[in-house]
C-alpha positions as CSV (number, residue, x, y, z in Angstrom):
1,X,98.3,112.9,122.7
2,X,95.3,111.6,121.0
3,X,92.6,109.7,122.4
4,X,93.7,106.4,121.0
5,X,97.0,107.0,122.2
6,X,95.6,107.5,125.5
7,X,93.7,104.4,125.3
8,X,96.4,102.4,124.5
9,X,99.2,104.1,127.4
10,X,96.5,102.9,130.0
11,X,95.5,100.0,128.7
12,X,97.0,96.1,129.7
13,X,95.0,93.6,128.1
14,X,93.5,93.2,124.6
15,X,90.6,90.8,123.1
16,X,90.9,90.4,119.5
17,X,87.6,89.7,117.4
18,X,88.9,88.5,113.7
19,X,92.2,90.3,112.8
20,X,93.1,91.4,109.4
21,X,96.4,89.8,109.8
22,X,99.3,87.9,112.0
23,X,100.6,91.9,112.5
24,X,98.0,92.6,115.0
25,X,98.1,90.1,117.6
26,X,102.0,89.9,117.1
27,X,102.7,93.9,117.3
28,X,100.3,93.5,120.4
29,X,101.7,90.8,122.6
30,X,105.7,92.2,121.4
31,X,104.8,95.6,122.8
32,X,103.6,93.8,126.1
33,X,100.0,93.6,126.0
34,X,98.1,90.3,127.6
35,X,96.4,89.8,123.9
36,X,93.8,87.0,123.7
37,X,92.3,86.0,120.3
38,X,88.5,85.1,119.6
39,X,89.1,82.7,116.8
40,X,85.3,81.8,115.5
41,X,81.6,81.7,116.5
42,X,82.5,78.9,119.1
43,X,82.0,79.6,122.4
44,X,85.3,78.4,123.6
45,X,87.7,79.4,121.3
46,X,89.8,81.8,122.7
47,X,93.7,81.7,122.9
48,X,96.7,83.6,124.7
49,X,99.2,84.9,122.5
50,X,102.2,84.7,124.4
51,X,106.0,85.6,123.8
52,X,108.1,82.6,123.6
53,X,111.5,82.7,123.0
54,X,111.3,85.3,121.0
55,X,107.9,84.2,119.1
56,X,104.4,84.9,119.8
57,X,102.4,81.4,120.3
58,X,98.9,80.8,121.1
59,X,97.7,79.1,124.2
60,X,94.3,77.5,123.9
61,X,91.8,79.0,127.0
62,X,88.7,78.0,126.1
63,X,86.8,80.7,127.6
64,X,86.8,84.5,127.1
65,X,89.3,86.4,129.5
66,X,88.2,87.2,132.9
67,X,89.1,90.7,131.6
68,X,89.9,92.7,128.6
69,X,90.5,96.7,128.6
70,X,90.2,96.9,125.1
71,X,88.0,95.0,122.7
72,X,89.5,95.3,119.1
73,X,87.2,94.5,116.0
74,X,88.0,93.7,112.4
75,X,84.3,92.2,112.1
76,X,81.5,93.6,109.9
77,X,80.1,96.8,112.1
78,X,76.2,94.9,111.9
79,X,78.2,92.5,114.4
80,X,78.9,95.5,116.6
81,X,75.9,95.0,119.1
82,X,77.1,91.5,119.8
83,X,80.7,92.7,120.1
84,X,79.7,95.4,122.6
85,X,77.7,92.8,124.9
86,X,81.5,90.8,124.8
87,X,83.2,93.7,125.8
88,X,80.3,94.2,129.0
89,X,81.1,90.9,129.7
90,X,84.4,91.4,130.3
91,X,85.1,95.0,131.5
92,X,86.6,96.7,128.6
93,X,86.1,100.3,128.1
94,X,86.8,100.6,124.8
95,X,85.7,99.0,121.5
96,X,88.0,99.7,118.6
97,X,86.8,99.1,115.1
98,X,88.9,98.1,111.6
99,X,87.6,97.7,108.6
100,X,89.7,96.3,106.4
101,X,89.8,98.9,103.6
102,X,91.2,101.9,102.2
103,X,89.6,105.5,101.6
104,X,89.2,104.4,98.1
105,X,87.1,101.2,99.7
106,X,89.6,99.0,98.3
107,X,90.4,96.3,100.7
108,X,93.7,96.8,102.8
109,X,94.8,94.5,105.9
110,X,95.8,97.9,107.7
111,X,92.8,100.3,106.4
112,X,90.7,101.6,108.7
113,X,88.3,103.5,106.4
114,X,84.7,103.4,107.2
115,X,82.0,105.5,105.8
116,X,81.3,108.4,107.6
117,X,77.5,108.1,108.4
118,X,78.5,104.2,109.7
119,X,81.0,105.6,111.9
120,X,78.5,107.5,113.6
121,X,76.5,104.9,114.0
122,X,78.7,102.5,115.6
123,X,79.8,105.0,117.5
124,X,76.5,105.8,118.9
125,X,76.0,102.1,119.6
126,X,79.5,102.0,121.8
127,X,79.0,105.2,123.3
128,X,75.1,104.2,124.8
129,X,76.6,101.4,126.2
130,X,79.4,104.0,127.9
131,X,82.0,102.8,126.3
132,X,84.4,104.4,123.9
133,X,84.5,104.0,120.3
134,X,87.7,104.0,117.7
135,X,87.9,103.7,114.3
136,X,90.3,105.8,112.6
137,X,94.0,104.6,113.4
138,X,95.3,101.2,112.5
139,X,96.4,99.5,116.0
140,X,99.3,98.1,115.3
141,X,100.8,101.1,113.6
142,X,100.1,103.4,116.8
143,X,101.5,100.8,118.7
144,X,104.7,100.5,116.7
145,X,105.1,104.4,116.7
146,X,104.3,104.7,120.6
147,X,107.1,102.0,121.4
148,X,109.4,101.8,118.3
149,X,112.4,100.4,120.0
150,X,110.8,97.1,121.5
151,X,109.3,96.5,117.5
C-alpha cells in the first residue's frame, strides 16, 4: 500500500482549496468522505458537499471546518505557506498538492506534474510544519481505484 493510500484508508474528512474540477469534491463526498470546499479568498466561504438523493450539493458553512484530516491543494505552490497555516488551524496531517498539468507541462484537470526541485520544496515546507506532503497521485483516481464499486 502506498503512502497516499494509507492516507486516504485513515482519513474521514477532506478541505478542498480550488479544485481542478466537479470530479474532486464529487468522487470525495460519493466514496464517503465529510468534504468541505474553500471557494475564494473570503473568509467565510466554505461549503459541505453533501449526498443528496443521489447528488452531491453544497451546504453554505461560513467558517472553515472545526476539522479536516486532509487538506487538498490545486492552488499555485507560492500559496503553500498560507495553505499549511489552514491546515494547523484545523488538525490535518496531511497536505496534498495538484497541479493542474501534465509531464509535458501542458495543463490537465487530473495532472499532478510538478517540477522536481518545486516538489522538494513544498515538501520541505509541509514536512517542517510536521505534516505530510503529496503530490504525485491524482485524488480522485486513487479514490475511485481504492473503492470502485461505490463510484
Amino acid at each position: 500500500m502506498t503512502e497516499a493510500e494509507r492516507i486516504l484508508e485513515a482519513a474521514g474528512s477532506v478541505l478542498l482549496v480550488d479544485w481542478p474540477s466537479r470530479d474532486v469534491p464529487e468522487t470525495l463526498a460519493r466514496a464517503g468522505y465529510a468534504v468541505v470546499v474553500k471557494g475564494g479568498p473570503e473568509p467565510d466561504n466554505y461549503q459541505a458537499q453533501e449526498l443528496r438523493d443521489g447528488a452531491v450539493v453544497p451546504r453554505p458553512l461560513g467558517r472553515p471546518p472545526e476539522h479536516a484530516d486532509v487538506i487538498y491543494s490545486h492552488r499555485p505552490l507560492g500559496e503553500l505557506p498560507g495553505i499549511v497555516a489552514l491546515a494547523g488551524q484545523v488538525g490535518a496531517r496531511t497536505v496534498w498538492c495538484q497541479s493542474g498539468l501534465a509531464s509535458s507541462g501542458a495543463k490537465d484537470p487530473r495532472g499532478c506534474w510538478v517540477p522536481e526541485e518545486e516538489s522538494r520544496e513544498a515538501r520541505a515546507i509541509v514536512e517542517s510544519a510536521g505534516m505530510t506532503y503529496v503530490d504525485d497521485v491524482y485524488i480522485a483516481a486513487l479514490v475511485r481505484r481504492r473503492a470502485p464499486h461505490h463510484l
